[in-house]
C-alpha positions as CSV (number, residue, x, y, z in Angstrom):
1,X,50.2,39.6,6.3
2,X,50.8,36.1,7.8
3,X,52.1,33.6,6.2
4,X,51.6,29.9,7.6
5,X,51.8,26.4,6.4
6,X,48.9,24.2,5.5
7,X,49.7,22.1,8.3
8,X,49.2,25.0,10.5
9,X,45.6,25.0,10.1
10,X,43.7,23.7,12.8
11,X,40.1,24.4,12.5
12,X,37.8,24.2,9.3
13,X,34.7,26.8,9.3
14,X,32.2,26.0,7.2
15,X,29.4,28.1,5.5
16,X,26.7,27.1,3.0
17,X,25.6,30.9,2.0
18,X,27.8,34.0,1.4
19,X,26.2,35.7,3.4
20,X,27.2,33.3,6.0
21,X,30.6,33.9,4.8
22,X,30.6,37.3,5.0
23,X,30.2,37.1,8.6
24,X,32.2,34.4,9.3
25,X,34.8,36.5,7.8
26,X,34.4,39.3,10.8
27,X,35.5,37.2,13.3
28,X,38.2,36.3,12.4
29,X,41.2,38.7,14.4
30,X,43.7,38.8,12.4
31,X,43.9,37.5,8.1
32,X,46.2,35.3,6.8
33,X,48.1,35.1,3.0
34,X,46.3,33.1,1.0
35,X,48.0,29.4,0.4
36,X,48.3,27.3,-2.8
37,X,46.1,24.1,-3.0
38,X,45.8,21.3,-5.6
39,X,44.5,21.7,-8.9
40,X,41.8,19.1,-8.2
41,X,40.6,20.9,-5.4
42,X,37.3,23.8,-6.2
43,X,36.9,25.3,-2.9
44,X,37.9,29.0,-2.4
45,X,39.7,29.6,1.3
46,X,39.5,32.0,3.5
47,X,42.3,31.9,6.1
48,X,42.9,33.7,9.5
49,X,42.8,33.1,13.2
50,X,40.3,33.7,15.7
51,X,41.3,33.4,19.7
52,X,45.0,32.2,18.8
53,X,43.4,29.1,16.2
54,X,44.5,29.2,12.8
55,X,41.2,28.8,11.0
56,X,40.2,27.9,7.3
57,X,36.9,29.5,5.8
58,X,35.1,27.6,2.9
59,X,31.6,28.3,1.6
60,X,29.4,25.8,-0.9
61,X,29.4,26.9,-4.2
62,X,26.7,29.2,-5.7
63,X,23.4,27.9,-6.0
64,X,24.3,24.5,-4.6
65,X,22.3,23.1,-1.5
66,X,22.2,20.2,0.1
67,X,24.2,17.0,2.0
68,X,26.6,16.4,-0.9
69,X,28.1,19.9,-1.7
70,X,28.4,19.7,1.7
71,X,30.6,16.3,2.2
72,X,32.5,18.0,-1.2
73,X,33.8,20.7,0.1
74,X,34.7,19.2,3.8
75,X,36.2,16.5,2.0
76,X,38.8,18.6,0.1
77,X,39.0,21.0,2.9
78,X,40.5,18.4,4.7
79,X,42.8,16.7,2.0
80,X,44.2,20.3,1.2
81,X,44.5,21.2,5.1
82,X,46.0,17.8,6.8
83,X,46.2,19.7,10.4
84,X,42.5,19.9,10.8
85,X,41.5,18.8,13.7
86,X,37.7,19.8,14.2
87,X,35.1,21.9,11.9
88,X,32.4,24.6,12.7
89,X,29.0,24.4,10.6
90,X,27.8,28.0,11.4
91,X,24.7,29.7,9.3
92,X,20.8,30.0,9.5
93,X,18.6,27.0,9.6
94,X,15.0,27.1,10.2
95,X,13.6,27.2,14.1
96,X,10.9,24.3,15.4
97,X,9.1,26.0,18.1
98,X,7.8,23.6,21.1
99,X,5.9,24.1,24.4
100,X,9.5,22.9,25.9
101,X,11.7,25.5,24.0
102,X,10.5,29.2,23.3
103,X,12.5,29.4,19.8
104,X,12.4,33.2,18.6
105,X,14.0,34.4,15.5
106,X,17.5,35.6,15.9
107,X,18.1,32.5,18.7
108,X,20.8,30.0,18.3
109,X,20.9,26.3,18.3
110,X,23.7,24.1,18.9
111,X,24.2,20.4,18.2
112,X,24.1,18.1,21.4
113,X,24.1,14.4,22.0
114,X,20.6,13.7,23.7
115,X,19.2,10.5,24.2
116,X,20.5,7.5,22.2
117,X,20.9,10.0,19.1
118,X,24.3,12.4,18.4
119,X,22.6,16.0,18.5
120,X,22.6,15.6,14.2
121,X,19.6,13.7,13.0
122,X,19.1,12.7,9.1
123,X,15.6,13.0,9.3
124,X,15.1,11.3,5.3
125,X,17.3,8.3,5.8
126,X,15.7,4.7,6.7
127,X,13.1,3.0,5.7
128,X,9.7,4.0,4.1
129,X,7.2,2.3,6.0
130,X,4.2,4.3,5.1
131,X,3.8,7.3,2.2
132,X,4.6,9.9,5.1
133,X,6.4,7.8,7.6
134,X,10.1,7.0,7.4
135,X,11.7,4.3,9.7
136,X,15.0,6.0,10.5
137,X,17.9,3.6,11.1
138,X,21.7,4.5,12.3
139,X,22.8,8.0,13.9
140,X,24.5,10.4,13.1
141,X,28.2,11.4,14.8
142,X,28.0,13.5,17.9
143,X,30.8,16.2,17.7
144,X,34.4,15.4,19.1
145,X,35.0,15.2,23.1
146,X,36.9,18.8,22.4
147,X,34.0,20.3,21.4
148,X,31.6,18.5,23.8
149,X,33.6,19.7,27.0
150,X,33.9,23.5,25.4
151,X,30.0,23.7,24.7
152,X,29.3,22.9,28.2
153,X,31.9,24.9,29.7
154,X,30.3,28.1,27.8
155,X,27.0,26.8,28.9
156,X,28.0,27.1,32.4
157,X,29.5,30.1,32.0
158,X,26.7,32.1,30.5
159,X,24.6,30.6,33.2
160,X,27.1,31.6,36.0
161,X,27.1,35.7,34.0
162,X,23.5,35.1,33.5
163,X,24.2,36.1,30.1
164,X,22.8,34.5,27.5
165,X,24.7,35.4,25.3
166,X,27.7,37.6,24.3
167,X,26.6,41.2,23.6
168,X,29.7,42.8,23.8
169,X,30.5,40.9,20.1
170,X,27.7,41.1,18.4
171,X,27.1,44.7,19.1
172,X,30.9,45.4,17.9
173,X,30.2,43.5,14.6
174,X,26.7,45.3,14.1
175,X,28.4,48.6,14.8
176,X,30.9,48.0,11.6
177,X,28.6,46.1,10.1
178,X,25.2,47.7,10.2
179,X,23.4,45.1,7.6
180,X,23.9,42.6,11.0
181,X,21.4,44.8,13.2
182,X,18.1,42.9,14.6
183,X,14.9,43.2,13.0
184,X,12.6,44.8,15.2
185,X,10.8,41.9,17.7
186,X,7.2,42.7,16.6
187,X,8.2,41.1,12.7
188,X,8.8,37.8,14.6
189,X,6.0,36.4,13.1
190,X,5.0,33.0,14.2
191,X,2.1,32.0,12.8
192,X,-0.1,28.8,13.3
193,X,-0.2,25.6,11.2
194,X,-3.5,26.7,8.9
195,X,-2.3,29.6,8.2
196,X,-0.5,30.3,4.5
197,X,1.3,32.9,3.8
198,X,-0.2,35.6,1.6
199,X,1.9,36.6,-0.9
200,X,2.6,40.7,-0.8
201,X,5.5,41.1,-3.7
202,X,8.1,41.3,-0.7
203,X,7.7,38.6,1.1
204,X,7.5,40.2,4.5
205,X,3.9,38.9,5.4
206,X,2.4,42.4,5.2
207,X,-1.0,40.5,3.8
208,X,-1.2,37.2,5.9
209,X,-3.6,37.5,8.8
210,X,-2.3,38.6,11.8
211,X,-5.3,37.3,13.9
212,X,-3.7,33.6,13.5
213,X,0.0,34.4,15.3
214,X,0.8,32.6,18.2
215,X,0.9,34.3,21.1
216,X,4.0,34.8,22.6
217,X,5.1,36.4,25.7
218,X,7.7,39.3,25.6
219,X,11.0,37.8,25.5
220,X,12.7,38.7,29.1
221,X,15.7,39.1,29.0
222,X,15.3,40.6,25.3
223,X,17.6,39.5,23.0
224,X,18.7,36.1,21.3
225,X,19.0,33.1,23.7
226,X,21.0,29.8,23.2
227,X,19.1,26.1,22.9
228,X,21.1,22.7,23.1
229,X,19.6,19.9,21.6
230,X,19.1,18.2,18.1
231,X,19.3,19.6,14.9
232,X,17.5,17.7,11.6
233,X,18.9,17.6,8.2
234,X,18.6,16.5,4.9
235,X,18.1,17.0,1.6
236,X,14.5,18.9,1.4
237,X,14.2,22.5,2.8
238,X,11.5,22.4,5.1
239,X,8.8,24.4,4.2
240,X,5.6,22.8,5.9
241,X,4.6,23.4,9.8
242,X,2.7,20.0,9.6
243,X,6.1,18.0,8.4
244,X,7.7,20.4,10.9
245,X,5.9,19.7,14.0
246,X,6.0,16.3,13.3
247,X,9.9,16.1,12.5
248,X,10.3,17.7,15.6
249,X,8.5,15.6,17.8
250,X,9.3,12.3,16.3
251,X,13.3,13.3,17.0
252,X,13.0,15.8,19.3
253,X,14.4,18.3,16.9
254,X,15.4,22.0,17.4
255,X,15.8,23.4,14.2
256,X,16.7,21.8,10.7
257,X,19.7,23.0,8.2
258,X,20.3,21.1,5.0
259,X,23.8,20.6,4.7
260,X,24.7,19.6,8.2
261,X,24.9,15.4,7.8
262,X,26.9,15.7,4.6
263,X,29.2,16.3,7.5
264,X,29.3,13.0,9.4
265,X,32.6,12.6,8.5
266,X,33.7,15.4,9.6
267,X,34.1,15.9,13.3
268,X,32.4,18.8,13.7
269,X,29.9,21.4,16.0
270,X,26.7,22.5,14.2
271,X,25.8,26.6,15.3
272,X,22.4,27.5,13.7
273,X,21.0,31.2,13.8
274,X,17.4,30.9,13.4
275,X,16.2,32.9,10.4
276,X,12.9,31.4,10.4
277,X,10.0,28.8,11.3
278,X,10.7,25.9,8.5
279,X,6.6,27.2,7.1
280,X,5.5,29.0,3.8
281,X,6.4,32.5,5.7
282,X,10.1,32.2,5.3
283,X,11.2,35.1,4.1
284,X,14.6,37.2,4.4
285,X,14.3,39.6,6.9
286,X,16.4,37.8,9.2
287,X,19.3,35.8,7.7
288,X,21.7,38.3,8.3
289,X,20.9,38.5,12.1
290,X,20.5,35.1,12.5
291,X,24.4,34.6,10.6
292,X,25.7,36.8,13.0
293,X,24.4,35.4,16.0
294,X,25.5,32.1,15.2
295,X,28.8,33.1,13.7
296,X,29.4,35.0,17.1
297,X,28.2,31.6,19.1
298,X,30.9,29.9,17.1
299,X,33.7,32.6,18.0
300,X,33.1,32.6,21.6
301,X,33.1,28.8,22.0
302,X,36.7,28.9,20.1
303,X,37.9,31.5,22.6
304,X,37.5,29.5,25.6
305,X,39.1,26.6,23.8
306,X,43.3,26.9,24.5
307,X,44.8,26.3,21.1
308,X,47.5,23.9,22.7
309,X,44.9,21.6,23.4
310,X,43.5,21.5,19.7
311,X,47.0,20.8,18.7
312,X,47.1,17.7,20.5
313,X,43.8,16.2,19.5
314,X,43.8,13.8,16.6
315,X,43.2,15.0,13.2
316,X,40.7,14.4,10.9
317,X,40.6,11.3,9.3
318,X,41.8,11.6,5.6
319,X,39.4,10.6,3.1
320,X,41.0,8.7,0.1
321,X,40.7,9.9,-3.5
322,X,39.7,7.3,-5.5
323,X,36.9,4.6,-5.7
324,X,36.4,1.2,-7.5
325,X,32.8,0.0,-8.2
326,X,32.1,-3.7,-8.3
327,X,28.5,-3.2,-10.1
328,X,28.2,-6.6,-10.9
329,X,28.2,-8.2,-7.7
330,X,29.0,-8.2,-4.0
331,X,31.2,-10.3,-2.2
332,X,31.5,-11.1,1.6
333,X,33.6,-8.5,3.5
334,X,36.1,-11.0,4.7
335,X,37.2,-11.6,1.4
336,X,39.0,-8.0,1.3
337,X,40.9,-6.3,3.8
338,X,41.8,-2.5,5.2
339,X,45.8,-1.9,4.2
340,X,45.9,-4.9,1.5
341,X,48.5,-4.6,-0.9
342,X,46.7,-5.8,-4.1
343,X,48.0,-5.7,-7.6
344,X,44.5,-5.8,-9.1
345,X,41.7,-2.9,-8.3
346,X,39.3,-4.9,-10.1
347,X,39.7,-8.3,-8.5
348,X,41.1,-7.5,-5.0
349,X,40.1,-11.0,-3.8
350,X,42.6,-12.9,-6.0
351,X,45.7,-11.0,-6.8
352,X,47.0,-9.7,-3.6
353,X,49.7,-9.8,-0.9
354,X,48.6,-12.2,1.9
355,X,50.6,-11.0,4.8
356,X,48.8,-7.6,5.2
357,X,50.1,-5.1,7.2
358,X,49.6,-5.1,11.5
359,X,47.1,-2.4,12.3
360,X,45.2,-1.9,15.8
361,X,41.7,-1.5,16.1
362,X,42.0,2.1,16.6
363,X,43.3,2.9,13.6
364,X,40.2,1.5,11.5
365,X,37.5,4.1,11.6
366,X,33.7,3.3,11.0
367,X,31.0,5.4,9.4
368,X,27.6,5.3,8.5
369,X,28.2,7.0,4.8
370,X,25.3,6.8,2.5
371,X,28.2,5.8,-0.6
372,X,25.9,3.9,-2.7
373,X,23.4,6.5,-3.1
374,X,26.2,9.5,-3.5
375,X,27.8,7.6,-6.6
376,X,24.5,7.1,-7.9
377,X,23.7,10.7,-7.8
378,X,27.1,11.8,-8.8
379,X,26.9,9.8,-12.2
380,X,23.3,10.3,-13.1
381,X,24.3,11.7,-16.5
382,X,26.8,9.4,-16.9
383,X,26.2,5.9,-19.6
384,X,26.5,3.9,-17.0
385,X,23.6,5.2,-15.0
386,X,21.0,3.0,-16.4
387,X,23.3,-0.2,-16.0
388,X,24.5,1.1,-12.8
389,X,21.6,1.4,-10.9
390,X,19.9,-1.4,-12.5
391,X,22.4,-3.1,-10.7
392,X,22.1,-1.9,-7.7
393,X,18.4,-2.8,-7.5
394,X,18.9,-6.1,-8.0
395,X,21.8,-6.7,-5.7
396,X,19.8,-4.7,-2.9
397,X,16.2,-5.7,-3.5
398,X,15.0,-2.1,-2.9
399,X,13.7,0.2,-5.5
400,X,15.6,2.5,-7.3
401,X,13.7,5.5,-4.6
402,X,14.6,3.7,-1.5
403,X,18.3,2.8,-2.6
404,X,19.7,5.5,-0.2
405,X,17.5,4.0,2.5
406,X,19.8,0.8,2.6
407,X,21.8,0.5,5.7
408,X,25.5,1.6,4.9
409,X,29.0,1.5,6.7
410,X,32.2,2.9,5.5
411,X,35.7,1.6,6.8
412,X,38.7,4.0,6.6
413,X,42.6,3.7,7.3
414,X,43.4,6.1,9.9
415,X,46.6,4.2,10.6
416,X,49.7,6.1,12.2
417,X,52.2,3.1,11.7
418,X,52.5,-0.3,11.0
419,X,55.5,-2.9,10.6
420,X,55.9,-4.5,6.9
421,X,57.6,-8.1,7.4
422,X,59.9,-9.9,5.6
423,X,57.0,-12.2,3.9
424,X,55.6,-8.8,2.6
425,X,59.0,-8.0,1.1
426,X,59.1,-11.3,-0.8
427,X,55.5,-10.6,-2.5
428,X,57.1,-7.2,-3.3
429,X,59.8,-8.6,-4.9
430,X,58.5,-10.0,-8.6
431,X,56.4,-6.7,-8.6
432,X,59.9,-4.4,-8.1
433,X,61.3,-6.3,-10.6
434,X,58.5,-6.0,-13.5
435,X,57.3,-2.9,-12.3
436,X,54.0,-4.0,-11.7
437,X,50.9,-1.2,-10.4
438,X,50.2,-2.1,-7.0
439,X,47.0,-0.3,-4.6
440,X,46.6,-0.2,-1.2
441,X,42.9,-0.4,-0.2
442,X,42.2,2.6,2.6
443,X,38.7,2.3,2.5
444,X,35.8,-0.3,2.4
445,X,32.5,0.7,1.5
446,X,29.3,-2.3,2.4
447,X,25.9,-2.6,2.8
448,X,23.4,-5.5,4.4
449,X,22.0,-7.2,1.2
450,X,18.6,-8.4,1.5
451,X,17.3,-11.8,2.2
452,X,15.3,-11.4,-1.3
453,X,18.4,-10.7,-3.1
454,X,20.5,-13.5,-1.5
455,X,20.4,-17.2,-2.4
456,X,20.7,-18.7,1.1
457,X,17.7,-16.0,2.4
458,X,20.3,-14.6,4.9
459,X,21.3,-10.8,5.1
460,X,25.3,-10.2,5.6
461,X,27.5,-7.6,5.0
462,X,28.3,-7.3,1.6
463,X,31.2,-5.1,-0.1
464,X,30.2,-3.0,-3.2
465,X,33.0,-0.2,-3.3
466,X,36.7,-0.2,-2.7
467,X,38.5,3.0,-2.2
468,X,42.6,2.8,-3.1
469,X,45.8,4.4,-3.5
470,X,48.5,3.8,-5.6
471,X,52.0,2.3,-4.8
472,X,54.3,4.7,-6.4
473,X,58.3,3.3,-6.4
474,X,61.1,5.8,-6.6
475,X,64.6,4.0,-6.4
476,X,67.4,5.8,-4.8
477,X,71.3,4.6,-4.3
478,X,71.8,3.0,-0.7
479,X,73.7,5.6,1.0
480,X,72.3,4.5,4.1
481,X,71.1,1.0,5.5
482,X,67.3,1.1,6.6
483,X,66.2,-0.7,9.7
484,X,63.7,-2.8,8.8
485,X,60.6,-2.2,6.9
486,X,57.9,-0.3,8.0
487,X,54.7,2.2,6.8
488,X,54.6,5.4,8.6
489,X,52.1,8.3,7.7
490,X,54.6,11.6,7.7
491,X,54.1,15.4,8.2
492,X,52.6,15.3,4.7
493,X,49.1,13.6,4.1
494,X,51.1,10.3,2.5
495,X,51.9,7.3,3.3
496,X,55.3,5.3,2.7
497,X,56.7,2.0,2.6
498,X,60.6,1.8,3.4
499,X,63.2,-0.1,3.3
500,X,62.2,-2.7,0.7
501,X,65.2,-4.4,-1.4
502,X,65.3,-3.3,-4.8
503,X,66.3,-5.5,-7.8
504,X,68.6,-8.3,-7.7
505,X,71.8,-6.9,-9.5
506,X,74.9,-7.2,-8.2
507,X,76.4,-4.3,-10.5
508,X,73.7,-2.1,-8.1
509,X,73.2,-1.6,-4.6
510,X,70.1,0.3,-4.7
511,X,66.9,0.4,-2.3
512,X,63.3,1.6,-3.0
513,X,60.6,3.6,-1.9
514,X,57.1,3.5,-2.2
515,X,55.1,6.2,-1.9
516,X,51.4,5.8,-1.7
517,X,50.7,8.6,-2.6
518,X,48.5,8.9,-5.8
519,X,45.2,7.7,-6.9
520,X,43.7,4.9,-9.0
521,X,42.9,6.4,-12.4
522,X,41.2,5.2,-15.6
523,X,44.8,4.9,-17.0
524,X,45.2,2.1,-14.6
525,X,42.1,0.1,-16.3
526,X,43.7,0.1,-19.9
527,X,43.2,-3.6,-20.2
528,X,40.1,-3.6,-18.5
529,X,36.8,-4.3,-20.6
530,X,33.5,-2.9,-20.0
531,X,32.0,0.5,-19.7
532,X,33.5,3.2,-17.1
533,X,32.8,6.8,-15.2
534,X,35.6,8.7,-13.6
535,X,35.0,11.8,-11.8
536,X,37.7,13.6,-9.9
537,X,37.6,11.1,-7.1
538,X,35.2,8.5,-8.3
539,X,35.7,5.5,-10.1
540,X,33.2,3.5,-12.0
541,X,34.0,0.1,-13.9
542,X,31.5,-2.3,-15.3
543,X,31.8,-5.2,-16.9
């Protein structure tokens, strides 16, 4: 069996069901070894190569749904597997039938940018305006130009074949796999809006009344077809044809799927099977059809994609490991700054180097991340919930139900290389010589405070979260003179800082290196006072 390096690993598949898996697993050509992977890290791999990519398998863990399992898993997928470049959301979601798309059961949908939104739509984040209307603020990413070009190249192509879609696969994978094989077309049931399901012990529909189905047309060609377009998520399953219809024609919406925006970080394609119609007569029958035609979707586009041009796209962004919660106030954004060398997590704004590094606008990336509402979440039954979140409503002036509804951005270090100069090495110098813990911040979390929550009546951009790494020194005799000083981002998902004089003793001729490397921990807030949460990669400090 092969035997590859994480680096190696180019594409990240992810699935929210095993049954998903399971699929996703029989396209794959050939399987890889299994490779070791942090101790902090949950998610179980599945590794192998599709069309000459070297792919990496996760699914969400058992019994967990939604947008921040989600984010979990693509966020250690892509700590444990630097070389990823793009990710593939394949499974079921649930079809939104419209007099401009014939959506049948078995169909797939695939995320594309239309209009002014990115083909992903988080249809419960914005504003509540009324006790069923939302006022939906931001977008969410479009997938990478990689994917963009590929999708439309297989577009063409099917349309060129006039094939809409690739037979030859799935009727390989449903003869191994006969559990794959279409229901027959007469149980796609689409039934109208005032029509409940009946319940029948099985859930097949065997007792609702078949006199209010829509009718269809026969489906020529037979088979499943392919739809471009939008795709809703968030963190309800859709279960209503009213909130359905209206979803879909408020955002022009395909299908929805649950998971898919605690991606928006990840660059990524979203390939839907539909398994049903997102009303009370979702049932089973499908899902395993609808996995494979999706999963097969998501094989094809890889193969027309030429692995030496996945190689040379960017990879994803790393997402640092640890976070710093100022809970009892904000300050102004250009009080802090991406790549500061700080010698205090809690007070960033007083103790820190002031010649930060050079980095290009490029290297900065900017996201929409709904933070504030994640740690809320992620500590609810923590002791600091209460105060936390208390907090929070009275810096943002929002309730504690519409707290995830505040607007939101998220800056991250994405920096290949930046020069150190020689004032930087002079602020290093007292910390070298009494070994003092020094951060890097490599991400900046804000959000607009609200003009009833500021004293002037003006909204800016406030900062409530820090994200940092350690400075880690390791001294080491100077067998060689290093040119310069300088921060480069190697092979390995780390960052260093070289060629800083060490101590001044002329017995010694030593240099050092600073790794940045490891996260802020609690042990790092010994002398700190006040209450505090630390989980994994989250941490909490109130005064």
């Amino acid at each position: 069996m092969t035997t590859l390096t994480h680096q190696d690993y180019t594409v990240g598949w992810i699935c929210a069901l095993w049954k998903e898996l399971a699929v996703s697993m029989a396209m794959l050509d050939t399987r890889h070894a299994s490779l070791p992977k942090p101790s902090t890290d949950p998610n179980t791999y599945i590794l192998g190569s599709i069309s000459g990519h070297n792919v990496v398998l996760a699914c969400l863990p058992a019994g967990q749904m939604g947008t921040t399992p989600a984010a979990t898993v693509a966020t250690h997928m892509s700590r444990t597997f630097p070389g990823l470049r793009f990710g593939i959301l394949a499974g079921i979601g649930g079809g939104i039938p419209n007099a401009n798309s014939d959506i049948r059961l078995g169909d797939v949908v695939v995320t594309k940018p239309t209009g002014d939104k990115g083909g992903l739509v988080q249809h419960d984040f914005g504003r509540l305006v009324t006790e069923r209307q939302i006022e939906h603020s931001g977008s969410l990413n479009a997938p990478p130009p990689i994917l963009l070009t590929a999708i439309n190249a297989l577009r063409a192509s099917h349309e060129d074949s006039h094939q809409i879609f690739n037979d030859r696969v799935l009727h390989h994978l449903q003869q191994r796999y006969s559990e794959f094989a279409p229901p027959r077309s007469d149980l796609d049931y689409l039934f109208k809006p005032n029509s409940p399901h009946v319940p029948d012990g099985q859930g097949l529909c065997e007792n609702c009344n078949k006199n209010m189905l829509v009718d269809r047309n026969a489906r020529v060609p037979p088979g499943p077809h392919v739809h471009y377009g939008n795709i809703g998520s968030g963190n309800q399953v859709i279960q209503d044809p009213e909130t359905r219809d209206q979803l879909g024609r408020e955002h022009d919406l395909l299908c929805f799927k649950m998971e898919a925006a605690g991606l928006n970080n990840f660059p990524r394609v979203v390939i839907r099977g539909i398994s049903d119609y997102a009303d009370s007569h979702k049932n089973k029958l499908w899902k395993r059809y609808a996995s494979a035609t999706a999963a097969v979707y998501a094989k094809e586009l890889l193969s027309i994609i030429q692995p030496a041009q996945v190689v040379s796209a960017p990879t994803i962004p790393p997402t640092p490991s640890s976070c710093t919660v100022f809970a009892n106030h904000l300050f102004p954004l250009n009080s802090v700054a991406l790549g500061r060398l700080v010698a205090s997590i809690t007070r960033p704004w007083e103790d820190y180097c002031p010649h930060p590094p050079r980095i290009a606008s490029e290297d900065i990336v900017v996201t929409h991340l709904s933070r504030m509402h994640e740690i809320l979440e992620r500590c609810k039954q923590s002791k600091v919930y209460s105060k936390l979140s208390r907090r929070f409503i009275s810096l943002t002036g929002q309730p504690l139900e519409n707290l995830h509804t505040v607007p939101e951005k998220t800056y991250f270090l994405n920096n290949s290389g930046t020069c150190l100069d020689r004032n930087v090495q002079k602020w290093f110098k007292p910390i070298l010589q009494h070994r003092i813990n020094t951060y890097m911040i490599v991400a900046i979390h804000t959000l607009w405070q609200s003009s009833t929550a500021t004293m002037s009546g003006s909204t800016e951009e406030q900062v409530f979260a820090i994200q940092y790494q350690r400075v880690k020194f390791n001294w080491f005799w100077n067998l060689r003179k290093l040119e310069g000083s300088y921060l480069e981002q190697n092979n390995l998902p780390r960052w260093t800082v070289t060629g800083l004089v060490g101590r001044d003793d002329d017995l010694y001729d030593e240099e050092v290196e600073a790794e940045l490397a490891a996260s802020a921990t609690l042990a790092h807030l010994e002398d700190e006072e006040g209450e505090t949460f630390c989980e994994e990669d989250l941490l909490i400090v109130l005064e």
